[in-house]
C-alpha positions, 0 to 999 in steps of 0.5 A: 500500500503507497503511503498517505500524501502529507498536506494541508487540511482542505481548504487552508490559507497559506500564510499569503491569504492563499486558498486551496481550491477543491480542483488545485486538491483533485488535480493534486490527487491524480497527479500524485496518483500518476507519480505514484503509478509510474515505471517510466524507467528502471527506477519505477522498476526498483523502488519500494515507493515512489517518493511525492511531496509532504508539506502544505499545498499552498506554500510559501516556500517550496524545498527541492532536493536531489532524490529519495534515499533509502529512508525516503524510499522505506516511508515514501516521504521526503526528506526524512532520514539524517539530511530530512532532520537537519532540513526541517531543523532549518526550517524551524529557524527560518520560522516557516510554520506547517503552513507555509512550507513544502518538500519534494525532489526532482527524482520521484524514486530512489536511485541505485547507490543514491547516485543522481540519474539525469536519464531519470531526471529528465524522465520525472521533470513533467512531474516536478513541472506539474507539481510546481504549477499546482503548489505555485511557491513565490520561492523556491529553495534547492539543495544541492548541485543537482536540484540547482542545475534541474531547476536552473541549467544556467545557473553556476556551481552550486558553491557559487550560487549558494546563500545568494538569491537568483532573482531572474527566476520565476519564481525566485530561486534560493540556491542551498547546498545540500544538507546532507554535505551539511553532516560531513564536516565542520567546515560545510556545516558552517557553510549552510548555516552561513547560507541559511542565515543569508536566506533567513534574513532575506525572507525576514528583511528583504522582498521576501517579506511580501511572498 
């Protein structure tokens, strides 16, 4: 049995006054229903779940990780082993209530040996382009190189994008290294609270006060 979708009550206001219509949830069911049934290719063949979205359906932010690791892929929920608890940590500190935040990755299903798979990823990008339009986030957030380069092709490495925001994108784009490399050491720990902290004091001060 696939795992029930994480979301917000029906009809919930997002934090902009934003209402959740009965159509955007319909359309979000079926969608998920799709993502959920696909073997497009060999890692819908592989997977224990096909990994979709927690997290409110009329967000202010929406998180974007790489793919589902083996915890992801057990629950069929992301971000949800060590990485998913130094996100939603992060997330506290930017003070993003239940209501306001959404996670999901560009690959829908765990890759073997947790290795990106751009074959894959171009496979899943309908998916992640129809989640989008539907959640319509005014900022999105990517964590790591790969989300960054699906989400923005031009965009420069992820060390150099990383705790800047690229405000030609639509939406805005918030580029984070990956929490995960956030757990490796001392030195890239400090990194992403360096970077989240330019992202808190952006979303406090700056025009993300009016998403």
């Amino acid at each position: 049995m696939e795992p029930t979708l994480l979301t917000s009550p029906p009809a919930t206001r997002s934090p902009r006054g934003r209402r959740t219509s009965p159509k955007v949830r319909a359309d979000w069911e079926r969608l998920s229903q799709e993502i959920r049934a696909c073997r497009r290719c060999p890692l819908g063949r592989q997977r224990t779940h096909a990994v979709v979205y927690r997290g409110s359906l009329a967000p202010r932010v929406v998180f974007v990780g790489e793919a589902p690791g083996a915890e992801e892929d057990r629950q069929g929920i992301p971000f949800v082993g060590r990485s998913g608890r130094r996100l939603d940590a992060a997330i506290r500190t930017l003070g993003l209530g239940a209501g306001a935040y959404g996670v999901l990755n560009v690959l829908k299903c765990r890759p073997p040996a947790n290795r990106f798979d751009p074959k894959a990823a171009r496979t899943c990008r309908p998916f992640l382009d129809r989640q989008l339009s539907l959640l319509r986030p005014a900022l999105l957030v990517t964590l790591g190189a790969h989300a960054l380069r699906a989400i923005d092709p031009d965009a420069p490495p992820v060390l150099t994008a990383a705790g800047r925001l690229r405000a030609g994108a639509d939406p805005p784009l918030f580029p984070l290294i990956h929490p995960a490399a956030a757990l490796r050491s001392r030195r890239w720990s400090d990194r992403w609270d360096r970077d989240l902290a330019a992202l808190g004091e952006w979303l406090r001060t700056g025009p993300g006060t009016n998403l």
